[in-house]
C-alpha positions as CSV (number, residue, x, y, z in Angstrom):
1,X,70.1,122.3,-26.2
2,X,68.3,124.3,-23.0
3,X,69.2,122.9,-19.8
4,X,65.9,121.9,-17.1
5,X,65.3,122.3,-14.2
6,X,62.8,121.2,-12.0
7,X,62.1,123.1,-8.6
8,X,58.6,123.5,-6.8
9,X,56.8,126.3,-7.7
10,X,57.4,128.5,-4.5
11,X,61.4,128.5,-5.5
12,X,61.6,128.4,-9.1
13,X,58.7,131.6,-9.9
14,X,61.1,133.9,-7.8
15,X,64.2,133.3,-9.7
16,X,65.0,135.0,-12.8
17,X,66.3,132.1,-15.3
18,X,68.2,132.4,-18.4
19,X,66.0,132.4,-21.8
20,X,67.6,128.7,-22.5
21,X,66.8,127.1,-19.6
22,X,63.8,125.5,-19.4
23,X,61.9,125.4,-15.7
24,X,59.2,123.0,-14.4
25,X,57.3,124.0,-11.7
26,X,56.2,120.9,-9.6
27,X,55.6,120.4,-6.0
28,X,54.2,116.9,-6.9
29,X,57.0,114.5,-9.2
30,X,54.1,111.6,-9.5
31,X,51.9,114.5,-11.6
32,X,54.9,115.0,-14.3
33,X,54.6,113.3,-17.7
34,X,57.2,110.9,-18.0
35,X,59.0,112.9,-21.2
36,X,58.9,116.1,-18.7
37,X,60.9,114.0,-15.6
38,X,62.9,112.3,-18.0
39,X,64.9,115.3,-19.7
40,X,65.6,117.2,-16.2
41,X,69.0,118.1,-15.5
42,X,68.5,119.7,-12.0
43,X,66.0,118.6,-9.9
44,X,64.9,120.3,-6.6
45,X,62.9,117.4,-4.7
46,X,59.9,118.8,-2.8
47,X,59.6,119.5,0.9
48,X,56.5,117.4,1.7
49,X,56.9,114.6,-1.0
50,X,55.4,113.4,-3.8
51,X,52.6,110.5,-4.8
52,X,55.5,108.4,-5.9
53,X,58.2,107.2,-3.7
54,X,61.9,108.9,-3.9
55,X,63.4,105.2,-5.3
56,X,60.5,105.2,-8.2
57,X,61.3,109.4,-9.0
58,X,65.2,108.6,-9.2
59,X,64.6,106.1,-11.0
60,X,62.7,108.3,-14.1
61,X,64.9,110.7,-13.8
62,X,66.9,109.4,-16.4
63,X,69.0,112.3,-17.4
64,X,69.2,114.3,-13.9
65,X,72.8,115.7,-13.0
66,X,72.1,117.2,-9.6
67,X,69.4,116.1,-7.1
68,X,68.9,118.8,-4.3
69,X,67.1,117.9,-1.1
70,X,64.8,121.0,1.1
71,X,66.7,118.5,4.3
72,X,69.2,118.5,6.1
73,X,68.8,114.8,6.4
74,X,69.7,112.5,3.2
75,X,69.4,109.6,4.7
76,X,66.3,108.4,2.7
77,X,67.4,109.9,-0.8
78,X,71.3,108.8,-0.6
79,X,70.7,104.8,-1.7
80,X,68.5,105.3,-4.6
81,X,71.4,108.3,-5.8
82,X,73.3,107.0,-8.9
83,X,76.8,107.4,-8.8
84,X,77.3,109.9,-11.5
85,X,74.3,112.0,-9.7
86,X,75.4,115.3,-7.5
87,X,73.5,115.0,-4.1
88,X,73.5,117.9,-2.3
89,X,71.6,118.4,1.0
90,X,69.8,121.9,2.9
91,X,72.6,121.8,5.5
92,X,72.4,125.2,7.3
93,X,68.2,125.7,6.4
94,X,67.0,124.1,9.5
95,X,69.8,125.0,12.0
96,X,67.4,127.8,14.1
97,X,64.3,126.4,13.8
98,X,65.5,122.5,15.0
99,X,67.8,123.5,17.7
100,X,64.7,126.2,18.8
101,X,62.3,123.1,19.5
102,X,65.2,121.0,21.1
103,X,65.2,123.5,23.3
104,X,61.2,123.8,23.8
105,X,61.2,120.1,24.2
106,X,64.1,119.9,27.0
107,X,62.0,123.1,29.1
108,X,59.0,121.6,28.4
109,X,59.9,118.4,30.7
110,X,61.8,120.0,32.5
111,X,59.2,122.9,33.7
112,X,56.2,120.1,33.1
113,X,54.2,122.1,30.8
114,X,51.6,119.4,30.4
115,X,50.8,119.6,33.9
116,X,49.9,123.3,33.7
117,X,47.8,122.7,30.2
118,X,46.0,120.3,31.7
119,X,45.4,123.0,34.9
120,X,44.5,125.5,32.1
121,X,42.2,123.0,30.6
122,X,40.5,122.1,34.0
123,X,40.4,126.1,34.5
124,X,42.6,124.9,37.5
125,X,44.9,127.5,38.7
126,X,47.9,125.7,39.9
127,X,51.2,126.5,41.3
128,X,54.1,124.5,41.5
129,X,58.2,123.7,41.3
130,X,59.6,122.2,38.7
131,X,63.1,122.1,37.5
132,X,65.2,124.4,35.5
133,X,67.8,124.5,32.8
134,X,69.8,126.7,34.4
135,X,73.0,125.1,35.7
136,X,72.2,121.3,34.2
137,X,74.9,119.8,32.3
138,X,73.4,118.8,28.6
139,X,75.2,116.2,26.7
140,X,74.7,117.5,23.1
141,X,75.5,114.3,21.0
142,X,75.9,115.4,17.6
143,X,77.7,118.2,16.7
144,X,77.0,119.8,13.2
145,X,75.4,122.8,12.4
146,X,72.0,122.1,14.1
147,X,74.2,120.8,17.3
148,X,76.2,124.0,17.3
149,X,73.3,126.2,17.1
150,X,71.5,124.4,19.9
151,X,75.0,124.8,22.4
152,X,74.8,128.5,21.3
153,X,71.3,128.5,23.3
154,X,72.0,126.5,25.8
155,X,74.7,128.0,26.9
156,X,72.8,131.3,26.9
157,X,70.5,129.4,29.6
158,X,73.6,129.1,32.2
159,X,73.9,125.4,31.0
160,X,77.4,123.3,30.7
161,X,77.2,121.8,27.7
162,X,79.6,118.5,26.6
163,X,79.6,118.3,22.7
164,X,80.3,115.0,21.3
165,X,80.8,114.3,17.9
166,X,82.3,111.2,16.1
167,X,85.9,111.8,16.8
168,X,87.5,114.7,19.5
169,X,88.2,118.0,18.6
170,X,88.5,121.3,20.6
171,X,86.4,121.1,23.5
172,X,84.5,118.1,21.7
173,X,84.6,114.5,22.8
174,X,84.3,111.6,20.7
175,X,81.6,109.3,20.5
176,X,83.8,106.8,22.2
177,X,83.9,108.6,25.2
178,X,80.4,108.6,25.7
179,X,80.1,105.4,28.5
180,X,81.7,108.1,30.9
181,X,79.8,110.8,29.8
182,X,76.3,109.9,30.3
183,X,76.4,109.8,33.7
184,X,77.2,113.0,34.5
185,X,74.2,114.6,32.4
186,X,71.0,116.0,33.2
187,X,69.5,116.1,29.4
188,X,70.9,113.8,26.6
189,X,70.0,115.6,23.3
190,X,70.5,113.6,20.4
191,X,70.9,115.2,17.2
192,X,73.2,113.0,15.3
193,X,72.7,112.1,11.3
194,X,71.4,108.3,10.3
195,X,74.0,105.7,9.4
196,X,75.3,102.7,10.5
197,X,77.1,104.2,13.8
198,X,74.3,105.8,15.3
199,X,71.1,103.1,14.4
200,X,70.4,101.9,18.0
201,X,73.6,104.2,19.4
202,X,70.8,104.5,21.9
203,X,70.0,101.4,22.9
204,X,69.4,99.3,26.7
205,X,73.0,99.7,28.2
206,X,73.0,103.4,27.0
207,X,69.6,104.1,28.8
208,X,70.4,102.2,32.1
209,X,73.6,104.9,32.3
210,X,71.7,107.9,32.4
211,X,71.2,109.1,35.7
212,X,67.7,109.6,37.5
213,X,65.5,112.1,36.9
214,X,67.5,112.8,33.3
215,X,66.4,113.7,30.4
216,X,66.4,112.3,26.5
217,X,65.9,114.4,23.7
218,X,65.3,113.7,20.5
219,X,65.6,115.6,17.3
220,X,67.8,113.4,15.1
221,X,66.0,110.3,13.6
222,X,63.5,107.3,15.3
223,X,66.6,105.0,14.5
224,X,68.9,106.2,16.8
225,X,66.7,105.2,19.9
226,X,66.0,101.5,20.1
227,X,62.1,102.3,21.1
228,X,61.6,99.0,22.8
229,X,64.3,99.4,25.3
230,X,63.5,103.2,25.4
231,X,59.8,102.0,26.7
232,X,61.4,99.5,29.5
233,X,63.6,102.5,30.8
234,X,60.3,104.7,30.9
235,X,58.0,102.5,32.6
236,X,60.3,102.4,35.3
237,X,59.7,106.3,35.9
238,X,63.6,106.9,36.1
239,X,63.8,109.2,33.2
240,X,61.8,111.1,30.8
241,X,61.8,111.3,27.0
242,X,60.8,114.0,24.8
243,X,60.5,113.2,21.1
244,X,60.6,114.5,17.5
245,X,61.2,111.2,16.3
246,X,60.1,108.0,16.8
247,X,60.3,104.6,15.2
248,X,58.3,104.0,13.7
249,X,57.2,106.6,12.3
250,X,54.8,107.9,11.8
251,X,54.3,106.9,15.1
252,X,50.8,104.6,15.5
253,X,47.9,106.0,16.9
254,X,48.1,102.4,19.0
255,X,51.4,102.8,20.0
256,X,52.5,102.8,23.8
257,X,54.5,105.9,23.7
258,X,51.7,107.9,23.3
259,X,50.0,107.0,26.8
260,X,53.4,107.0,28.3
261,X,53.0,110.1,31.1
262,X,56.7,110.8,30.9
263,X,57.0,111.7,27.1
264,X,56.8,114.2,25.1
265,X,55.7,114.0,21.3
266,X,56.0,116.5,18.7
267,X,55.6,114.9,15.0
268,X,58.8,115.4,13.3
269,X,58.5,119.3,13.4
270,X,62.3,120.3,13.8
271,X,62.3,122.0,10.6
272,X,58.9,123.3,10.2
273,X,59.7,127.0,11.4
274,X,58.4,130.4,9.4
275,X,62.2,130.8,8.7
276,X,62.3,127.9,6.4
277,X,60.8,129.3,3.3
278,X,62.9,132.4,3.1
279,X,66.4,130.6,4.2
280,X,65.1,127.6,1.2
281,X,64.5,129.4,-1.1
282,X,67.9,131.7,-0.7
283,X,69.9,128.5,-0.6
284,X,68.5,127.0,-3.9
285,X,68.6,130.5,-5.8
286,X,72.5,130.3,-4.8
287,X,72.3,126.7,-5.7
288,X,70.8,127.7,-9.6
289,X,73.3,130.8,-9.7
290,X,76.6,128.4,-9.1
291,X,75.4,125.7,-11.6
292,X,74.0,127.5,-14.7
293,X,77.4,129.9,-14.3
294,X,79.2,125.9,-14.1
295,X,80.8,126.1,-10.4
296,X,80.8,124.0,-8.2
297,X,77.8,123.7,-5.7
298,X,77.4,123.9,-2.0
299,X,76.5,121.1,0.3
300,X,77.4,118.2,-1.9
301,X,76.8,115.1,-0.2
302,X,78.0,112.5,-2.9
Protein backbone atom coordinates (compact mmCIF):
# COMPACT_ATOMS: atom_id res chain seq x y z
CA UNK A 1 0.00 0.00 0.00
CA UNK A 2 1.70 3.69 -1.12
CA UNK A 3 2.09 5.91 1.70
CA UNK A 4 0.47 9.96 1.07
CA UNK A 5 1.51 12.70 1.66
CA UNK A 6 0.06 15.98 1.48
CA UNK A 7 2.42 19.14 1.30
CA UNK A 8 1.55 22.53 -0.62
CA UNK A 9 2.61 22.63 -3.90
CA UNK A 10 5.77 24.97 -3.42
CA UNK A 11 7.38 22.04 -1.03
CA UNK A 12 6.28 18.87 -2.38
CA UNK A 13 7.19 19.68 -6.61
CA UNK A 14 10.83 20.16 -5.42
CA UNK A 15 11.30 16.93 -3.76
CA UNK A 16 12.09 13.85 -5.46
CA UNK A 17 9.56 11.10 -3.91
CA UNK A 18 9.76 7.48 -4.05
CA UNK A 19 7.50 5.69 -6.95
CA UNK A 20 5.12 4.31 -4.00
CA UNK A 21 4.29 7.25 -2.41
CA UNK A 22 1.65 9.01 -3.45
CA UNK A 23 1.84 13.14 -3.17
CA UNK A 24 -1.00 15.75 -3.07
CA UNK A 25 -0.23 19.01 -3.85
CA UNK A 26 -2.64 21.45 -1.93
CA UNK A 27 -2.16 24.84 -0.53
CA UNK A 28 -5.98 24.83 0.16
CA UNK A 29 -7.32 21.48 2.53
CA UNK A 30 -11.11 22.86 2.13
CA UNK A 31 -10.52 22.13 -1.97
CA UNK A 32 -9.60 18.23 -1.33
CA UNK A 33 -12.20 15.57 -1.89
CA UNK A 34 -12.91 14.02 1.13
CA UNK A 35 -11.54 10.33 -0.11
CA UNK A 36 -8.16 12.40 -1.01
CA UNK A 37 -7.85 14.06 2.89
CA UNK A 38 -9.02 10.92 4.29
CA UNK A 39 -6.16 8.39 3.16
CA UNK A 40 -3.14 11.00 3.97
CA UNK A 41 -0.53 9.79 6.10
CA UNK A 42 1.61 12.94 6.30
CA UNK A 43 0.26 16.04 6.09
CA UNK A 44 2.15 19.45 5.68
CA UNK A 45 -0.60 22.19 6.88
CA UNK A 46 -0.32 25.34 4.73
CA UNK A 47 1.33 28.62 5.64
CA UNK A 48 -1.65 30.93 5.04
CA UNK A 49 -4.56 28.51 5.84
CA UNK A 50 -7.22 26.95 4.27
CA UNK A 51 -11.27 27.66 3.69
CA UNK A 52 -11.87 25.20 6.46
CA UNK A 53 -10.83 25.65 9.95
CA UNK A 54 -7.74 23.52 11.44
CA UNK A 55 -10.46 21.62 14.07
CA UNK A 56 -12.73 20.69 10.87
CA UNK A 57 -9.27 19.50 8.60
CA UNK A 58 -8.01 17.28 11.68
CA UNK A 59 -10.99 16.13 11.98
CA UNK A 60 -11.11 14.45 8.17
CA UNK A 61 -8.01 13.48 8.36
CA UNK A 62 -8.84 10.24 9.41
CA UNK A 63 -5.81 8.31 8.73
CA UNK A 64 -2.98 11.05 9.16
CA UNK A 65 0.23 9.97 11.20
CA UNK A 66 2.10 13.14 11.25
CA UNK A 67 0.77 16.68 11.09
CA UNK A 68 3.60 19.30 10.27
CA UNK A 69 3.06 23.05 10.90
CA UNK A 70 5.13 26.03 8.49
CA UNK A 71 5.08 27.73 12.57
CA UNK A 72 6.91 27.99 15.08
CA UNK A 73 3.80 28.54 17.09
CA UNK A 74 1.28 25.39 17.69
CA UNK A 75 -0.73 26.93 19.83
CA UNK A 76 -3.77 26.85 17.54
CA UNK A 77 -3.19 23.24 15.96
CA UNK A 78 -2.07 21.42 19.42
CA UNK A 79 -5.93 20.86 20.90
CA UNK A 80 -7.58 19.54 17.85
CA UNK A 81 -4.18 16.90 17.60
CA UNK A 82 -5.24 13.37 18.35
CA UNK A 83 -3.15 11.57 20.65
CA UNK A 84 -1.83 8.95 18.38
CA UNK A 85 -0.94 12.02 15.80
CA UNK A 86 2.92 13.23 15.51
CA UNK A 87 2.83 17.16 15.83
CA UNK A 88 5.75 18.58 14.89
CA UNK A 89 6.32 22.37 14.61
CA UNK A 90 8.94 24.86 12.12
CA UNK A 91 11.05 25.64 15.22
CA UNK A 92 14.30 27.20 13.86
CA UNK A 93 12.27 28.60 10.26
CA UNK A 94 11.37 31.93 11.66
CA UNK A 95 14.37 32.58 14.10
CA UNK A 96 16.14 35.53 11.65
CA UNK A 97 13.36 36.96 10.18
CA UNK A 98 11.11 37.42 13.83
CA UNK A 99 13.98 38.47 15.95
CA UNK A 100 14.97 41.03 12.73
CA UNK A 101 11.51 42.95 13.18
CA UNK A 102 11.73 42.79 17.02
CA UNK A 103 14.52 44.66 16.46
CA UNK A 104 12.99 47.12 13.75
CA UNK A 105 10.08 47.54 16.13
CA UNK A 106 12.25 48.40 19.34
CA UNK A 107 14.47 51.25 16.90
CA UNK A 108 11.53 52.25 15.46
CA UNK A 109 10.21 53.77 18.89
CA UNK A 110 12.97 54.34 20.06
CA UNK A 111 14.46 56.59 17.04
CA UNK A 112 10.45 57.80 16.34
CA UNK A 113 10.38 56.83 12.86
CA UNK A 114 6.84 57.93 12.46
CA UNK A 115 7.68 61.30 13.20
CA UNK A 116 10.14 61.51 10.32
CA UNK A 117 7.53 59.67 7.74
CA UNK A 118 5.20 61.97 8.59
CA UNK A 119 8.16 64.97 7.85
CA UNK A 120 8.79 62.99 4.67
CA UNK A 121 5.17 62.99 3.87
CA UNK A 122 4.66 66.73 4.67
CA UNK A 123 8.07 67.16 2.47
CA UNK A 124 9.16 68.59 5.90
CA UNK A 125 12.79 68.36 6.51
CA UNK A 126 13.15 67.78 10.15
CA UNK A 127 15.85 67.27 12.51
CA UNK A 128 15.71 65.93 15.78
CA UNK A 129 17.05 63.65 19.00
CA UNK A 130 15.70 60.67 19.79
CA UNK A 131 16.97 57.77 21.75
CA UNK A 132 19.16 54.96 21.11
CA UNK A 133 19.67 51.29 21.65
CA UNK A 134 22.90 51.53 22.46
CA UNK A 135 23.60 51.02 26.15
CA UNK A 136 19.74 50.24 27.18
CA UNK A 137 19.23 47.27 29.17
CA UNK A 138 16.46 44.95 27.14
CA UNK A 139 14.58 42.38 29.15
CA UNK A 140 14.28 39.63 26.51
CA UNK A 141 11.38 37.47 28.11
CA UNK A 142 11.35 34.26 26.33
CA UNK A 143 14.26 32.49 25.53
CA UNK A 144 14.02 29.91 22.61
CA UNK A 145 15.40 30.02 19.48
CA UNK A 146 13.74 33.25 18.24
CA UNK A 147 14.81 34.79 21.86
CA UNK A 148 18.39 33.77 21.33
CA UNK A 149 18.64 35.02 17.94
CA UNK A 150 17.23 38.39 18.90
CA UNK A 151 20.10 38.68 22.10
CA UNK A 152 22.61 37.72 19.41
CA UNK A 153 21.53 41.32 17.74
CA UNK A 154 21.07 43.15 20.48
CA UNK A 155 24.01 42.56 21.95
CA UNK A 156 25.70 43.50 18.71
CA UNK A 157 23.94 47.11 19.32
CA UNK A 158 26.02 47.64 22.70
CA UNK A 159 22.79 46.55 24.62
CA UNK A 160 22.72 44.52 28.19
CA UNK A 161 20.43 42.11 27.69
CA UNK A 162 18.59 39.92 30.75
CA UNK A 163 17.18 36.61 29.24
CA UNK A 164 14.43 35.20 31.09
CA UNK A 165 12.96 31.96 30.52
CA UNK A 166 10.62 29.72 32.65
CA UNK A 167 13.17 28.43 35.02
CA UNK A 168 17.07 29.81 35.57
CA UNK A 169 19.80 28.69 33.74
CA UNK A 170 23.29 30.10 32.88
CA UNK A 171 23.07 33.68 32.70
CA UNK A 172 19.05 33.19 32.36
CA UNK A 173 16.62 34.19 34.99
CA UNK A 174 13.47 32.60 35.69
CA UNK A 175 10.11 33.89 35.05
CA UNK A 176 9.81 34.25 38.77
CA UNK A 177 12.27 36.74 38.99
CA UNK A 178 10.65 38.97 36.78
CA UNK A 179 8.89 41.52 39.61
CA UNK A 180 12.65 42.64 40.14
CA UNK A 181 13.47 42.69 36.75
CA UNK A 182 11.22 44.99 35.14
CA UNK A 183 12.30 47.88 36.65
CA UNK A 184 15.50 48.04 35.64
CA UNK A 185 14.63 47.81 31.77
CA UNK A 186 14.47 50.08 29.08
CA UNK A 187 12.59 47.70 26.37
CA UNK A 188 10.51 44.59 27.53
CA UNK A 189 10.49 42.26 24.46
CA UNK A 190 8.18 39.56 24.81
CA UNK A 191 8.65 36.62 22.80
CA UNK A 192 7.38 33.82 24.84
CA UNK A 193 5.13 30.71 23.46
CA UNK A 194 1.07 30.63 24.33
CA UNK A 195 -0.04 28.48 27.28
CA UNK A 196 -1.49 28.85 30.35
CA UNK A 197 1.70 30.65 32.15
CA UNK A 198 2.06 33.34 29.86
CA UNK A 199 -2.00 34.35 28.83
CA UNK A 200 -2.09 37.81 30.63
CA UNK A 201 1.82 37.26 32.07
CA UNK A 202 1.41 40.89 30.96
CA UNK A 203 -1.14 42.19 32.67
CA UNK A 204 -1.90 45.78 35.01
CA UNK A 205 0.68 45.12 37.90
CA UNK A 206 3.30 44.09 35.25
CA UNK A 207 2.76 47.39 33.25
CA UNK A 208 2.61 49.76 36.27
CA UNK A 209 6.44 48.18 36.99
CA UNK A 210 8.02 49.23 33.95
CA UNK A 211 9.85 52.28 34.27
CA UNK A 212 9.08 55.64 32.35
CA UNK A 213 9.86 56.26 29.13
CA UNK A 214 10.20 52.13 28.57
CA UNK A 215 9.49 50.27 26.02
CA UNK A 216 7.08 46.93 25.30
CA UNK A 217 7.62 44.84 22.48
CA UNK A 218 5.67 42.39 21.17
CA UNK A 219 6.37 39.47 18.98
CA UNK A 220 4.92 36.48 20.80
CA UNK A 221 1.11 36.22 20.78
CA UNK A 222 -1.96 39.02 21.52
CA UNK A 223 -2.64 36.79 24.66
CA UNK A 224 0.22 37.54 26.53
CA UNK A 225 -0.65 41.33 26.86
CA UNK A 226 -3.97 41.90 28.63
CA UNK A 227 -4.85 44.81 25.87
CA UNK A 228 -7.22 46.53 28.17
CA UNK A 229 -4.77 47.25 30.88
CA UNK A 230 -2.09 47.72 28.13
CA UNK A 231 -4.47 50.76 26.77
CA UNK A 232 -4.78 52.36 30.52
CA UNK A 233 -0.81 52.22 30.85
CA UNK A 234 -0.65 54.00 27.36
CA UNK A 235 -3.03 56.76 27.76
CA UNK A 236 -1.12 57.78 30.49
CA UNK A 237 1.93 58.56 28.06
CA UNK A 238 4.43 56.63 30.50
CA UNK A 239 5.45 54.07 28.07
CA UNK A 240 5.22 53.06 24.52
CA UNK A 241 4.19 49.84 22.84
CA UNK A 242 5.18 48.43 19.69
CA UNK A 243 3.19 45.41 18.41
CA UNK A 244 3.11 42.35 16.18
CA UNK A 245 0.33 41.04 18.04
CA UNK A 246 -2.70 42.06 19.35
CA UNK A 247 -5.82 40.70 20.82
CA UNK A 248 -7.78 40.53 19.17
CA UNK A 249 -6.64 39.84 16.26
CA UNK A 250 -6.94 40.66 13.63
CA UNK A 251 -6.92 43.76 15.31
CA UNK A 252 -10.35 45.93 14.34
CA UNK A 253 -10.19 48.63 12.16
CA UNK A 254 -12.36 50.39 15.19
CA UNK A 255 -10.06 49.52 17.66
CA UNK A 256 -8.26 52.15 20.06
CA UNK A 257 -4.81 50.91 19.57
CA UNK A 258 -4.76 52.07 16.33
CA UNK A 259 -5.15 55.94 17.12
CA UNK A 260 -2.98 55.45 20.09
CA UNK A 261 0.25 57.96 19.17
CA UNK A 262 2.49 55.85 21.21
CA UNK A 263 2.13 52.46 19.36
CA UNK A 264 3.47 50.78 16.94
CA UNK A 265 1.46 48.13 14.66
CA UNK A 266 2.83 45.76 12.30
CA UNK A 267 0.21 42.82 11.44
CA UNK A 268 1.58 39.61 12.64
CA UNK A 269 4.62 39.83 10.16
CA UNK A 270 7.42 38.17 12.40
CA UNK A 271 7.77 35.42 10.08
CA UNK A 272 7.01 36.80 6.79
CA UNK A 273 10.73 37.33 5.64
CA UNK A 274 12.25 36.28 1.98
CA UNK A 275 14.21 33.64 3.99
CA UNK A 276 11.19 31.73 4.92
CA UNK A 277 10.57 29.80 1.75
CA UNK A 278 14.00 28.50 1.24
CA UNK A 279 14.73 27.65 5.22
CA UNK A 280 10.66 25.87 4.80
CA UNK A 281 11.08 24.19 2.38
CA UNK A 282 14.71 22.65 3.51
CA UNK A 283 13.11 21.75 6.91
CA UNK A 284 10.18 19.68 5.41
CA UNK A 285 12.39 17.99 2.63
CA UNK A 286 14.51 16.79 5.83
CA UNK A 287 11.20 16.18 7.46
CA UNK A 288 10.03 13.65 4.27
CA UNK A 289 13.73 12.16 4.05
CA UNK A 290 13.61 11.01 8.07
CA UNK A 291 10.00 9.54 7.78
CA UNK A 292 9.79 7.61 4.36
CA UNK A 293 13.56 6.14 5.52
CA UNK A 294 11.22 5.46 9.20
CA UNK A 295 13.37 7.73 11.80
CA UNK A 296 12.40 9.60 13.92
CA UNK A 297 11.54 13.33 13.04
CA UNK A 298 12.66 16.71 14.16
CA UNK A 299 10.71 19.19 16.19
CA UNK A 300 8.10 16.91 17.57
CA UNK A 301 5.78 18.69 19.66
CA UNK A 302 3.42 15.83 20.91
Amino acid sequence: MSRHIIAPDWIARDYAFPADVQVTECDDLGELPADVIASAEFVVLPYEGSTISIEEAITRLTNVKVIQTLTAGFDNVQPFVPADVTLCNAAGVHDDATSELALLLTLSVLRDMPRSYKAQQDHHWETYFARSLADKTVLLIGYGNVGKAAEKRLLGFGCKVIPVARTARDHVHAISELPNLIPSADVVMLIVPNNPGTVNLVDAKFLASMKNDSVLVNVARGVVVDTEALLAELKTGRISAALDVTEPEPLPADHPLWSMPNVIITSHNGGEGDVFWDRARARIHSQFDLWLAGKPLECVIT
